[in-house]
Structure formats: structure tokens, C-alpha cells
RONU-818599 format. One line per 3 residues: their letters; for each residue z, y, x of N, C-alpha, C, O. Coordinates in nm, 3 decimals, padded with zeros to 5 digits, always signed. Layout:
<sites>
A = Z/Y/X/Z/Y/X/Z/Y/X/Z/Y/X ~ ... .
</sites>
This chain:
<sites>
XXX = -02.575/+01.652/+02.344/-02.441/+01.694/+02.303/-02.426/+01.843/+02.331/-02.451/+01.899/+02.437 ~ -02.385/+01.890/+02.234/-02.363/+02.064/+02.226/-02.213/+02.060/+02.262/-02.159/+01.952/+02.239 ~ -02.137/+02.156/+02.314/-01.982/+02.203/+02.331/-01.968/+02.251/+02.178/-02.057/+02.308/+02.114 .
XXX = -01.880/+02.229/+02.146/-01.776/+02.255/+02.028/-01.672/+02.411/+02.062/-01.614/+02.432/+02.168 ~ -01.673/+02.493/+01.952/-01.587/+02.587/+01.999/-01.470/+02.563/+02.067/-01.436/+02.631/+02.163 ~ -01.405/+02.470/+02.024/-01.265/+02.384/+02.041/-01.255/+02.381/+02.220/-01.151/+02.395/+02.285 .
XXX = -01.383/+02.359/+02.270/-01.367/+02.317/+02.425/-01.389/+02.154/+02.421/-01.427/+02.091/+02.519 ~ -01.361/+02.098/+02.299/-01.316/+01.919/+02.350/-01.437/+01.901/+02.408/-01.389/+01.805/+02.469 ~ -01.545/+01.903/+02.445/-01.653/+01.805/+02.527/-01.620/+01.863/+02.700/-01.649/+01.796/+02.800 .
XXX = -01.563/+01.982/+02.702/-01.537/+02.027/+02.826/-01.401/+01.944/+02.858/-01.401/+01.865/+02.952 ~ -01.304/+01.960/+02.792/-01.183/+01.882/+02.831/-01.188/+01.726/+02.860/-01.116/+01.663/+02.937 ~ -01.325/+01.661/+02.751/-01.305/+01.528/+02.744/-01.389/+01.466/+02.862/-01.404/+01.348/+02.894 .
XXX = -01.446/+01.596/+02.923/-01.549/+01.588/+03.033/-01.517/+01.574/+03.175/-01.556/+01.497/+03.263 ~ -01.420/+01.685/+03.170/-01.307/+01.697/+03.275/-01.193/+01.549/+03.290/-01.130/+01.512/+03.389 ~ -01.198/+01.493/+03.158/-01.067/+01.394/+03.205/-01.163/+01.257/+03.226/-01.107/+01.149/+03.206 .
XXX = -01.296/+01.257/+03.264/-01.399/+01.152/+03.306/-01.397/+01.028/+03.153/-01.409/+00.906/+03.157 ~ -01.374/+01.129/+03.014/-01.377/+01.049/+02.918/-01.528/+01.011/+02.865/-01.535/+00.924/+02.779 ~ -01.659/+01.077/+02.916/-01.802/+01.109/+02.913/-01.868/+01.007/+02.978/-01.895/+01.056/+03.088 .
XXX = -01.910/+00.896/+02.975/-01.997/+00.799/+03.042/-02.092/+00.816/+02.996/-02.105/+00.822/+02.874 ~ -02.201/+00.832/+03.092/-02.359/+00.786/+03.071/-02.369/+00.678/+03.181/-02.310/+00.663/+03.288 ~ -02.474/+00.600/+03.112/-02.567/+00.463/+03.181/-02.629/+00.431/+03.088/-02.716/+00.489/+03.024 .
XXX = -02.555/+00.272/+03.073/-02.647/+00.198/+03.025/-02.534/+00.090/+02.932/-02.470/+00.018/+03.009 ~ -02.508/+00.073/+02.816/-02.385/+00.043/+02.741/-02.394/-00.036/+02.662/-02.481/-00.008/+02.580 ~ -02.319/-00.171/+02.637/-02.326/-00.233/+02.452/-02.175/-00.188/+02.429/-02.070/-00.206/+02.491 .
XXX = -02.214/-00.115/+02.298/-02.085/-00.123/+02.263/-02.021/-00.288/+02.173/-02.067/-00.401/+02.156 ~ -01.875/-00.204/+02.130/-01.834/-00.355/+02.026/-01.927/-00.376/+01.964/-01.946/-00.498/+01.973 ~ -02.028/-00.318/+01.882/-02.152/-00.367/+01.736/-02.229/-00.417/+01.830/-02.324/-00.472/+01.775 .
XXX = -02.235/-00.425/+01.952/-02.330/-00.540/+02.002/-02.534/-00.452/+02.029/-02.635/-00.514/+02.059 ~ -02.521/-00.290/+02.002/-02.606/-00.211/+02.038/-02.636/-00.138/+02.151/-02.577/-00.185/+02.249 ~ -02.692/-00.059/+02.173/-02.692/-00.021/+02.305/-02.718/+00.102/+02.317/-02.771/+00.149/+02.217 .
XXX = -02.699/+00.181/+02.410/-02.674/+00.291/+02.419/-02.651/+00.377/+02.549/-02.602/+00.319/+02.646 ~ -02.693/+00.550/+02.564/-02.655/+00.591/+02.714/-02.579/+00.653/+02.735/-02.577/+00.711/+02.843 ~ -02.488/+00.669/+02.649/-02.359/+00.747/+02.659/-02.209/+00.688/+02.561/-02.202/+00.674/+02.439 .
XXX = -02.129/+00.670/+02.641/-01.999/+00.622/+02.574/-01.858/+00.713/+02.614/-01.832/+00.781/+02.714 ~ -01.800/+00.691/+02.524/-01.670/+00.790/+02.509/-01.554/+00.736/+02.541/-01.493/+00.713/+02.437 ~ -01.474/+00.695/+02.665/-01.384/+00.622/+02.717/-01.220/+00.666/+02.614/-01.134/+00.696/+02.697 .
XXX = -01.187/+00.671/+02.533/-01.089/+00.656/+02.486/-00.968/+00.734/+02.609/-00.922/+00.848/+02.614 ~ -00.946/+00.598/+02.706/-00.861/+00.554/+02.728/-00.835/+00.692/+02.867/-00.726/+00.746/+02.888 ~ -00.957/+00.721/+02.937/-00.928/+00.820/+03.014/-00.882/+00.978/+02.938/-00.848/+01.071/+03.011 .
XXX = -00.885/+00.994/+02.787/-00.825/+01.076/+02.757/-00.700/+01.068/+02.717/-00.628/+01.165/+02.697 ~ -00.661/+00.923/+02.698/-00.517/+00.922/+02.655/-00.439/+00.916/+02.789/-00.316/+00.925/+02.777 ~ -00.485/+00.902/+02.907/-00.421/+00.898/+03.031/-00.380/+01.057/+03.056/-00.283/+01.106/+03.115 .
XXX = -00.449/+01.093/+03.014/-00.449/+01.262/+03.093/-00.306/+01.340/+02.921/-00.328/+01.372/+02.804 ~ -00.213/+01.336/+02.983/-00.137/+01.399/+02.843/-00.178/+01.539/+02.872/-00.202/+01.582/+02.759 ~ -00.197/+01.624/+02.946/-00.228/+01.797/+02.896/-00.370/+01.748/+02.799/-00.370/+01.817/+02.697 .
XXX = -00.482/+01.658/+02.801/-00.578/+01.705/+02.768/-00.549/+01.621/+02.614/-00.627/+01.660/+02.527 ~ -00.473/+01.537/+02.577/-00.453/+01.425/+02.511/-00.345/+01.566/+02.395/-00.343/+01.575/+02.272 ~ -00.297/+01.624/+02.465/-00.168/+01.747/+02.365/-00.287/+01.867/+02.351/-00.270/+01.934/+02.250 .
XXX = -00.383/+01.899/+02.418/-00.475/+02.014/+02.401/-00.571/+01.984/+02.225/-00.593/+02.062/+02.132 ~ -00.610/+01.817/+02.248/-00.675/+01.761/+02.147/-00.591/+01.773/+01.998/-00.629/+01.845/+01.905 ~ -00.475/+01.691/+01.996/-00.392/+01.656/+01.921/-00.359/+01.822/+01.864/-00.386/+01.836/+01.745 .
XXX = -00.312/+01.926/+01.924/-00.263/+02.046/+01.904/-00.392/+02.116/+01.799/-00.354/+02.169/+01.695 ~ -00.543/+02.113/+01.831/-00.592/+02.126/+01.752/-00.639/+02.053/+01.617/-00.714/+02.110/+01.537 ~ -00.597/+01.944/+01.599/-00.571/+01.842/+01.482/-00.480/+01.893/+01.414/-00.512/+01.889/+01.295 .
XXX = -00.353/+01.953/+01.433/-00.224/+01.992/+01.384/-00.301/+02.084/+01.344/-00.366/+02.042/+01.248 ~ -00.342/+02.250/+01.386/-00.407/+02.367/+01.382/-00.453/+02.358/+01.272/-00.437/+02.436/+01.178 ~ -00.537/+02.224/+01.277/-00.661/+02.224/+01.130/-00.626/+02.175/+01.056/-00.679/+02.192/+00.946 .
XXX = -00.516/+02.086/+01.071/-00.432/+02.046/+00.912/-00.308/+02.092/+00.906/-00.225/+02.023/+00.846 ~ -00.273/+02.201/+00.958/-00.117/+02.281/+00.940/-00.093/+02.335/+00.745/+00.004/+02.322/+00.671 ~ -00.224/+02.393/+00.723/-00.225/+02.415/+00.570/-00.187/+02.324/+00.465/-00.127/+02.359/+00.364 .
XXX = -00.237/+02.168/+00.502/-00.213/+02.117/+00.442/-00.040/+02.030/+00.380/-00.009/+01.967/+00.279 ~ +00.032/+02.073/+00.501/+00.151/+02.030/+00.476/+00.148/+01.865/+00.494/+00.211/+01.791/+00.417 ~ +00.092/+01.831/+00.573/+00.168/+01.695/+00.572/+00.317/+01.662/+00.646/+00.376/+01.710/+00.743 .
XXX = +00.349/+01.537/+00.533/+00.479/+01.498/+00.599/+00.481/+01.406/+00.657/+00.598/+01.394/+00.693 ~ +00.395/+01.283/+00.716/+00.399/+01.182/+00.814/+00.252/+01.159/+00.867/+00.163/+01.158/+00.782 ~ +00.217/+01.141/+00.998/+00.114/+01.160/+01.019/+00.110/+00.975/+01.107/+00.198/+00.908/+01.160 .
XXX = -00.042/+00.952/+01.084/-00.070/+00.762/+01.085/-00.170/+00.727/+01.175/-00.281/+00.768/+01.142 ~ -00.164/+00.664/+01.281/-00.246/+00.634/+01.323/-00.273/+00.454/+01.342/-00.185/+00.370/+01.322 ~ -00.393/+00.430/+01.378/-00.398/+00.301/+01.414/-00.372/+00.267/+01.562/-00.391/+00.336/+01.662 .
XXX = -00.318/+00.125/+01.547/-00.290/+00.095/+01.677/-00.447/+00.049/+01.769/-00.530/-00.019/+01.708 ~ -00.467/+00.080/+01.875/-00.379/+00.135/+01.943/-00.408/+00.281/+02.035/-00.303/+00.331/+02.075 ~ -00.506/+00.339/+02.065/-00.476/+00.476/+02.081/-00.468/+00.580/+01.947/-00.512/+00.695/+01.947 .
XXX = -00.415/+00.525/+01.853/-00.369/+00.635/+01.735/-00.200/+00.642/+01.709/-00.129/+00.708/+01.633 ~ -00.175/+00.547/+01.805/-00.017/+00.557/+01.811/+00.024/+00.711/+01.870/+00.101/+00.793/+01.819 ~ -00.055/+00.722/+01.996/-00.022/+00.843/+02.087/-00.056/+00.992/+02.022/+00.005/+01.099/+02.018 .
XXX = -00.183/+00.946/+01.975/-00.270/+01.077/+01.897/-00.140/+01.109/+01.755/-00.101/+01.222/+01.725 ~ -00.092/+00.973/+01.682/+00.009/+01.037/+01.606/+00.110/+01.100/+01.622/+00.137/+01.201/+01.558 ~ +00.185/+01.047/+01.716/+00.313/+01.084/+01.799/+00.294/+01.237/+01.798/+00.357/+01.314/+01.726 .
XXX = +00.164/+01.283/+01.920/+00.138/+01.388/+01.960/+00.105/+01.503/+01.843/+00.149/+01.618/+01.858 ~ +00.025/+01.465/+01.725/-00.004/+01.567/+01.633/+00.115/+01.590/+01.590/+00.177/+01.693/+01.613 ~ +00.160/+01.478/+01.512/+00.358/+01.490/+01.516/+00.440/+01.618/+01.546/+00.506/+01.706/+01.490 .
XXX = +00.401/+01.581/+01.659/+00.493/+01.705/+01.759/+00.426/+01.848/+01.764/+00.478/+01.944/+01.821 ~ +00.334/+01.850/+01.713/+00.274/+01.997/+01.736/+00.278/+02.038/+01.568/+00.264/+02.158/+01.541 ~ +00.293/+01.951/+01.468/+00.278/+02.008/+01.288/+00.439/+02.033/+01.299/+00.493/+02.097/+01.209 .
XXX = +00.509/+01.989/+01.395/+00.696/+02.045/+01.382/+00.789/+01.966/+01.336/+00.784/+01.856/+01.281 ~ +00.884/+02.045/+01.371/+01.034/+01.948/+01.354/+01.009/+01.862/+01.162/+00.955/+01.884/+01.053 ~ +01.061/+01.801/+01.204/+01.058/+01.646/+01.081/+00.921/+01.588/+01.007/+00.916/+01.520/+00.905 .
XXX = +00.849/+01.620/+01.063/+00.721/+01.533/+01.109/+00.725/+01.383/+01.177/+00.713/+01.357/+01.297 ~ +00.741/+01.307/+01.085/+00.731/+01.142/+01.185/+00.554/+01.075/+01.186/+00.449/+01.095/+01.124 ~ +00.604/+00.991/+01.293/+00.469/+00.966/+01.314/+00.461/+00.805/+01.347/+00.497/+00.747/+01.450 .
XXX = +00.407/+00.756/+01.234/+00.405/+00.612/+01.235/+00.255/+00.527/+01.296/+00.175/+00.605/+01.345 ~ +00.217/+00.397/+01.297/+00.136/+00.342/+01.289/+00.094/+00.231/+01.231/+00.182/+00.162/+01.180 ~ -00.056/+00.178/+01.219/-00.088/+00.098/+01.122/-00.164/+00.009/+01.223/-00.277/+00.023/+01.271 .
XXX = -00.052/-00.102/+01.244/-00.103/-00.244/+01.278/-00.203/-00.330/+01.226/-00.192/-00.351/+01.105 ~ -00.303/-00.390/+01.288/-00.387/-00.477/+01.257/-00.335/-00.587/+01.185/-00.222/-00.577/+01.233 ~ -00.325/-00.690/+01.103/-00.324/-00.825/+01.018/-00.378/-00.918/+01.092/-00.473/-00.881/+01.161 .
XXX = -00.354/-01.001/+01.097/-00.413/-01.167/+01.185/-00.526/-01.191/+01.055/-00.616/-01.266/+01.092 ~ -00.544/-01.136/+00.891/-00.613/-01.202/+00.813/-00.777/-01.066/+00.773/-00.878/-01.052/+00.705 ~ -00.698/-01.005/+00.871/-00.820/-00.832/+00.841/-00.710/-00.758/+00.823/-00.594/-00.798/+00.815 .
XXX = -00.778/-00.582/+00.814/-00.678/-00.508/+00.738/-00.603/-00.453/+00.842/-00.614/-00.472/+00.963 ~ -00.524/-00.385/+00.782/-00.360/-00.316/+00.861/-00.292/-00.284/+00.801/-00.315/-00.232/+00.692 ~ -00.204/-00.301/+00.839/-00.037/-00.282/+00.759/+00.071/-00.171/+00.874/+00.083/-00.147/+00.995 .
XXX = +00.140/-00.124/+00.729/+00.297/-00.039/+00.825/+00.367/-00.091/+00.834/+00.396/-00.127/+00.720 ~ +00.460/-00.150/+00.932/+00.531/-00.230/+00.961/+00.707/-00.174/+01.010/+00.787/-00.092/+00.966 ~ +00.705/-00.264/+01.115/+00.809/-00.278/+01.165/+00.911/-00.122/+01.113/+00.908/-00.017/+01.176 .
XXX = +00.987/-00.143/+01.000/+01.085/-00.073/+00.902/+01.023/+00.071/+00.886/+01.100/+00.160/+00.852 ~ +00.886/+00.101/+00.908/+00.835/+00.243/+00.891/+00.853/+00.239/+00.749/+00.807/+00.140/+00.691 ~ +00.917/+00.338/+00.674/+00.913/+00.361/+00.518/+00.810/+00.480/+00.490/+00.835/+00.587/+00.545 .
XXX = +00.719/+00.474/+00.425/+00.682/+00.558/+00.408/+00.701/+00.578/+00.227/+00.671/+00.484/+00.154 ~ +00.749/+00.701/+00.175/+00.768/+00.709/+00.023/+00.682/+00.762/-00.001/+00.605/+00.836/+00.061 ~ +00.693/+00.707/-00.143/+00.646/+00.738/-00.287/+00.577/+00.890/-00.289/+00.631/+00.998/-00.310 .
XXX = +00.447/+00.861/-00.261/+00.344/+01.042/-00.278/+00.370/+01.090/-00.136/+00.312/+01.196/-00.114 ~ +00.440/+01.041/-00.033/+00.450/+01.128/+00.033/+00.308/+01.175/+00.101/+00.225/+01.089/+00.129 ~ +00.286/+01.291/+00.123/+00.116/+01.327/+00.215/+00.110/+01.325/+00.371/+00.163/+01.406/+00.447 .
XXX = +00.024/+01.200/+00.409/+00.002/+01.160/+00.533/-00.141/+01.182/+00.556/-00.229/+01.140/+00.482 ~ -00.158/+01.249/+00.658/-00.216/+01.255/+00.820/-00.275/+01.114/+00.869/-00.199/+01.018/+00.888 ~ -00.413/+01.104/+00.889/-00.394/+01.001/+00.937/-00.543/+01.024/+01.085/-00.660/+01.042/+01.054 .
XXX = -00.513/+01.019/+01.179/-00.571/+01.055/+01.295/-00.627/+00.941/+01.355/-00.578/+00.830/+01.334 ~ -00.726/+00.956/+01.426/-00.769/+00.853/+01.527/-00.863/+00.918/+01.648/-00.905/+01.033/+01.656 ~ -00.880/+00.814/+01.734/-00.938/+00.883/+01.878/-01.099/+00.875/+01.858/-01.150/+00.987/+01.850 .
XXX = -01.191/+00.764/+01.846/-01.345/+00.774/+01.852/-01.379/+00.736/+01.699/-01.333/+00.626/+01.667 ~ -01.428/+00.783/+01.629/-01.509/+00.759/+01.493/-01.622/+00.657/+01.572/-01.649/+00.683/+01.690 ~ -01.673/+00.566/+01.518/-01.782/+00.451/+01.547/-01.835/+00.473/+01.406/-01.898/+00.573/+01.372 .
XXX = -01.799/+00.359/+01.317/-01.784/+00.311/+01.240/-01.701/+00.372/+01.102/-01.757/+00.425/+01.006 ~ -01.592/+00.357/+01.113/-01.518/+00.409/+01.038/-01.396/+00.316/+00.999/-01.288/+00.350/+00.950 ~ -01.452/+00.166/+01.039/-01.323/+00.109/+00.946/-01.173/+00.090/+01.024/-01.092/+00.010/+00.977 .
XXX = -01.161/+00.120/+01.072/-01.014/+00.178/+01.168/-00.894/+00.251/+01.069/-00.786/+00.219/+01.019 ~ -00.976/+00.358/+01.072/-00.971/+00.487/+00.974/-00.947/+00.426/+00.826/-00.848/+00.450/+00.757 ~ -01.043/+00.354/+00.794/-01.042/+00.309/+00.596/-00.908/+00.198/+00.607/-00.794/+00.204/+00.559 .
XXX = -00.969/+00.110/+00.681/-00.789/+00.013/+00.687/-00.674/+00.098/+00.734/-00.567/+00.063/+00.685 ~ -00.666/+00.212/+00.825/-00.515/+00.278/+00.799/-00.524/+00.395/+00.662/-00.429/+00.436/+00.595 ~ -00.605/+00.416/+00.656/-00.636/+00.470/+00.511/-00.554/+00.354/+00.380/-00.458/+00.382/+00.308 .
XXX = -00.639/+00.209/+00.385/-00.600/+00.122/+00.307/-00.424/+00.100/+00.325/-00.365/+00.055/+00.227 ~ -00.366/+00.123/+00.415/-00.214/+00.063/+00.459/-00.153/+00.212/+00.423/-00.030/+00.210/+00.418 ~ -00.193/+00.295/+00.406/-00.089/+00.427/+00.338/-00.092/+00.423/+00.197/+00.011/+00.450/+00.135 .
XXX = -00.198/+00.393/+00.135/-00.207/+00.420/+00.026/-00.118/+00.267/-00.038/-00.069/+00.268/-00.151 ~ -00.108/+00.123/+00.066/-00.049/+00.017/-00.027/+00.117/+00.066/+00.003/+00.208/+00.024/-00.069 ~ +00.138/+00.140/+00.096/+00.241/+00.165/+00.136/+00.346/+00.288/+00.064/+00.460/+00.326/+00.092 .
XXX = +00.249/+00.325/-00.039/+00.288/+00.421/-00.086/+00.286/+00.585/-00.103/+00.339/+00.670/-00.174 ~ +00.191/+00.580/+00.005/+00.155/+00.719/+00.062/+00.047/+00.805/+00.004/-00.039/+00.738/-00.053 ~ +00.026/+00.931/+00.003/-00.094/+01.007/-00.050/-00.150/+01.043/+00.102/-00.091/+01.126/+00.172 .
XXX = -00.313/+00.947/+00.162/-00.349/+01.068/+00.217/-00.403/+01.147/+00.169/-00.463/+01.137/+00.063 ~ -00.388/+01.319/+00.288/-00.420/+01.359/+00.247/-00.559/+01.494/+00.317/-00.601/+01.600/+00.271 ~ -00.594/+01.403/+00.469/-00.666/+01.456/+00.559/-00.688/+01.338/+00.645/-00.598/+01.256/+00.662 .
XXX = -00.833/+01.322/+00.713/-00.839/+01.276/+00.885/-00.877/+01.312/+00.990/-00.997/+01.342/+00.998 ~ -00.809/+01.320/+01.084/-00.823/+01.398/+01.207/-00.852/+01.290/+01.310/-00.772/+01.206/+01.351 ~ -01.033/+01.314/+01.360/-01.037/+01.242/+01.479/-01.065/+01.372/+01.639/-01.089/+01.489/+01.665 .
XXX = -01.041/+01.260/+01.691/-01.054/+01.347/+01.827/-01.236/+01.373/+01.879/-01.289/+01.475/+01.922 ~ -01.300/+01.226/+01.852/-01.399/+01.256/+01.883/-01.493/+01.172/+01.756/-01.466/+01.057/+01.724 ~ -01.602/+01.252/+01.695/-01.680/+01.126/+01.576/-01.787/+01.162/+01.608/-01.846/+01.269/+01.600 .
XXX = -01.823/+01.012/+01.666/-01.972/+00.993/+01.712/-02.083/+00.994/+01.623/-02.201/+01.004/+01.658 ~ -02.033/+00.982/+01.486/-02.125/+00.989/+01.385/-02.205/+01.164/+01.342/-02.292/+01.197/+01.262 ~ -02.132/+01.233/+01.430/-02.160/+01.363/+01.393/-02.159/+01.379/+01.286/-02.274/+01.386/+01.243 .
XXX = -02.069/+01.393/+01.194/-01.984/+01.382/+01.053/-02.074/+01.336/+00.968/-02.073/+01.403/+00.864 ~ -02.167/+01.233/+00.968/-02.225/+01.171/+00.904/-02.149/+01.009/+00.808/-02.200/+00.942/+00.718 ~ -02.008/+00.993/+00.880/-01.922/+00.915/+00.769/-01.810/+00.994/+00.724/-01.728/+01.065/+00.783 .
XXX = -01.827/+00.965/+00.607/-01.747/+01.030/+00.493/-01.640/+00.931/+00.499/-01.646/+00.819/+00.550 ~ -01.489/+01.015/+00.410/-01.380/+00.910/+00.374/-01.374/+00.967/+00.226/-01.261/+01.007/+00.197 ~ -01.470/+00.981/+00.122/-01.456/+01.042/-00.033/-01.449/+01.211/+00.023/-01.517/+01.277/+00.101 .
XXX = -01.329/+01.238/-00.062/-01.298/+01.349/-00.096/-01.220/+01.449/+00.056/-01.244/+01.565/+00.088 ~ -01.121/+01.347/+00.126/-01.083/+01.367/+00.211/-01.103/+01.479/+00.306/-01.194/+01.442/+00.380 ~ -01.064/+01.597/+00.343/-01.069/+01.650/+00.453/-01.064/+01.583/+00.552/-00.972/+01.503/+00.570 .
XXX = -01.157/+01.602/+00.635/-01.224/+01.566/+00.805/-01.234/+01.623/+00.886/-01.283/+01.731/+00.851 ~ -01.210/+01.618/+01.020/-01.189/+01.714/+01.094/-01.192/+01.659/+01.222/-01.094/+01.592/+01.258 ~ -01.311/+01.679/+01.319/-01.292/+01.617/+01.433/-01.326/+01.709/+01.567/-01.434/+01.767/+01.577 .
XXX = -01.228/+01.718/+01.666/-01.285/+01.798/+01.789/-01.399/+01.811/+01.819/-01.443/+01.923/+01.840 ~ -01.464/+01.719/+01.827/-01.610/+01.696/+01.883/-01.650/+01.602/+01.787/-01.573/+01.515/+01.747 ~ -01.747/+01.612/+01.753/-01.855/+01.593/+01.666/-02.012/+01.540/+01.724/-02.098/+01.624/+01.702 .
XXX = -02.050/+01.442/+01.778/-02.199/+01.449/+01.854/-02.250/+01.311/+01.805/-02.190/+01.230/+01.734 ~ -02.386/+01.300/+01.863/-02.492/+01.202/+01.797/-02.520/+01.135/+01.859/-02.607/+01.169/+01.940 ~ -02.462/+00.983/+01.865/-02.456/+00.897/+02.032/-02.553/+00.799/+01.967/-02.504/+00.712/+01.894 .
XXX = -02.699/+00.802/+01.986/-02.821/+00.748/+01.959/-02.776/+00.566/+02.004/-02.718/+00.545/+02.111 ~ -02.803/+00.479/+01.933/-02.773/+00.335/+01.956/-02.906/+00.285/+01.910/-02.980/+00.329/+01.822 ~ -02.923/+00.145/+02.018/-03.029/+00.076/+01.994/-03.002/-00.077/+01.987/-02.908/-00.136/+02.041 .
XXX = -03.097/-00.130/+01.913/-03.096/-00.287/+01.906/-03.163/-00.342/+02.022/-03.280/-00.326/+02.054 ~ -03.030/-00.439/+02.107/-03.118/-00.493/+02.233/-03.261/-00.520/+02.226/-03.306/-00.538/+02.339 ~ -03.336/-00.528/+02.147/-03.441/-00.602/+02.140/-03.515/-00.480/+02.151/-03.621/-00.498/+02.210 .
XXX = -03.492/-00.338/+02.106/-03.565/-00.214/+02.133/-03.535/-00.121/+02.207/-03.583/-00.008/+02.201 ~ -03.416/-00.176/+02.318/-03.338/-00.074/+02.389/-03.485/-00.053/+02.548/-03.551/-00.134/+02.612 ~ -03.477/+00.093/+02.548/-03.551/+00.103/+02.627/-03.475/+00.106/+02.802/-03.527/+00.099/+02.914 .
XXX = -03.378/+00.116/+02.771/-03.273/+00.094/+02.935/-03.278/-00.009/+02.963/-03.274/-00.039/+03.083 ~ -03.290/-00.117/+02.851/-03.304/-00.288/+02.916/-03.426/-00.295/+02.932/-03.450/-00.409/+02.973 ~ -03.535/-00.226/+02.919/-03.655/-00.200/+02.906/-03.700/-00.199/+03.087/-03.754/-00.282/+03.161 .
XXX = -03.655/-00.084/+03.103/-03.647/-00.035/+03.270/-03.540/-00.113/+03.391/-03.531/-00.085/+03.510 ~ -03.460/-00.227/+03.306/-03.374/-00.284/+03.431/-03.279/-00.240/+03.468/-03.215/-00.281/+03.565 ~ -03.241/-00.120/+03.377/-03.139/-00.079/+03.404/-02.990/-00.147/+03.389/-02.990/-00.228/+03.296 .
XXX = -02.880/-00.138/+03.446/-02.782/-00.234/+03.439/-02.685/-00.218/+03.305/-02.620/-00.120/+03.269 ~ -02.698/-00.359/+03.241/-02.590/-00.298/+03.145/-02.405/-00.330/+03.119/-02.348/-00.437/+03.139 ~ -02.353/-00.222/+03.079/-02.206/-00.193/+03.098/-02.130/-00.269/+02.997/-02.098/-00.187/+02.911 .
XX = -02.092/-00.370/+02.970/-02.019/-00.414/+02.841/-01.901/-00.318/+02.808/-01.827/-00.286/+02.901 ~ -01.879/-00.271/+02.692/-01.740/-00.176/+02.650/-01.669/-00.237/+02.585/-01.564/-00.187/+02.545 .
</sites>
């Protein structure tokens, strides 16, 4: 992992968001370094340092509601929210009991309006595509995504979309069956 001009691997370093060992993540792979979410959303200076440069990099674009998924994209929205300026709302996109996510509880979002839609760790991506999917049934144009940290080292695309993530790095994953940490006995961390 290289530092980013931004600082985020120093900040996310400082708020003990940086684990190395020995790891499965959710896909059930393995791995020696994981990105704790949750110790950066604890720390609000480093959680408004992140978010503030998300705003920064999509200030041009003018959005008018910015989306996150539940549940650390509630905070990350809130927070970009507050740094793109006064009448900026900041909604979120709940999970479905059937897949999917939806905007809920009386969030309106209108017709074209251009949404923001942020999240904390890129994995995968589908976080991101289902609150992607819930703006666009909802009525919305996105029209950028802002993560805090994408492990893919911008290797997933959303189309056309502007992307934009603090940190950017290449968190090497293995199939238990070729992981060389289970190899050596090393202990492993469920995430």
C-alpha cells in the first residue's frame, strides 16, 4: 500500500482502521490485511477529514442529494452532506428482505434530481450498484461515487460514472485452499 496524496492511509492508520494478520473476509477468502470500517466511523475528525474530501472531488458536479447505503453510508452521507453545503440532504438506501435496496422511510427523491452516492470500503461493488439501483427506481440521476476506501484499486467500474476514492490499494485475497497463512498456522480472524 502506497499513501495517497489525500493522507487517507495515514488518517485511516492513525484511527487503527489498518489490520494486518490473518483474515476471511464476507466472500469467504483470505487475506493479510483488512480495512475496519467501523474504527473510522468512530473517530468523527477522521470520518469529516474523509467525507470533506469526497465533497472537494464532487463539488463541480453539483449534486443535490447525496446516498448512501446502510449502514456506514448513512454517516459518510450525512457528513459529505454537510461539507457540499446548505440544502444538500442526505438520504439512505436500505437493504430488501428479497435482495436489493430501496429509499424509504418518506425520503423523496425527484424526478432527475443528481445524486451522490458514497460508501466506506469498495469489496465488491454491489452495495454501491443496489444503491445505485434504488436512485435510479427512485427517480434520481446519479451522477458520481465517492468511496472512502476501494480495495479494488479502481479496478471496478460503475459505466460511465465518475469515481473517486480516498485510498485506492490492492488487498491480495486467497482461496482457503491456497492461502499460504493457513499454510504456516497462522491464526485466522473471521470479519
Amino acid at each position: 500500500m502506497s499513501d495517497e496524496p489525500s493522507g487517507a492511509l495515514k488518517l485511516l492508520e492513525e484511527a487503527g482502521a489498518v489490520l494486518t494478520g490473518h483474515f476471511q473476509y464476507a466472500s469467504g477468502r483470505h487475506g493479510d490485511t483488512y480495512i475496519e470500517k467501523f474504527r473510522l466511523l468512530e473517530k468523527p475528525r477522521v470520518t469529516e477529514a474523509l467525507c470533506s474530501q469526497l465533497a472537494d472531488h464532487f463539488r463541480e458536479l453539483r449534486p443535490d442529494l447525496v446516498v448512501g447505503p446502510t449502514t456506514g453510508g448513512i454517516l459518510l452521507a450525512h457528513e459529505t452532506a454537510k461539507h457540499l453545503g446548505e440544502g444538500i440532504n442526505a438520504y439512505f438506501a436500505e437493504r430488501r428482505e428479497d435482495g436489493g435496496r430501496y429509499i424509504g422511510r418518506g425520503f423523496a427523491v425527484e424526478p432527475g434530481q443528481s445524486v451522490l452516492v458514497v460508501d466506506d470500503v469498495l469489496t465488491t461493488g454491489g452495495s454501491v450498484r443496489d444503491t445505485l439501483d434504488a436512485v435510479v427506481e427512485s427517480g434520481g440521476t446519479p451522477i458520481g461515487v465517492g468511496l472512502v476506501v476501494d480495495r479494488t484499486n479502481g479496478a471496478t467500474s460503475f459505466g460511465e460514472l465518475e469515481t473517486f476514492a480516498c485510498l485506492e490499494i490492492d488487498v491480495a485475497s486467497y482461496s482457503p485452499d491456497d492461502c499460504a497463512l493457513c499454510a504456516e498456522g497462522i491464526e485466522l480472524t473471521l470479519t
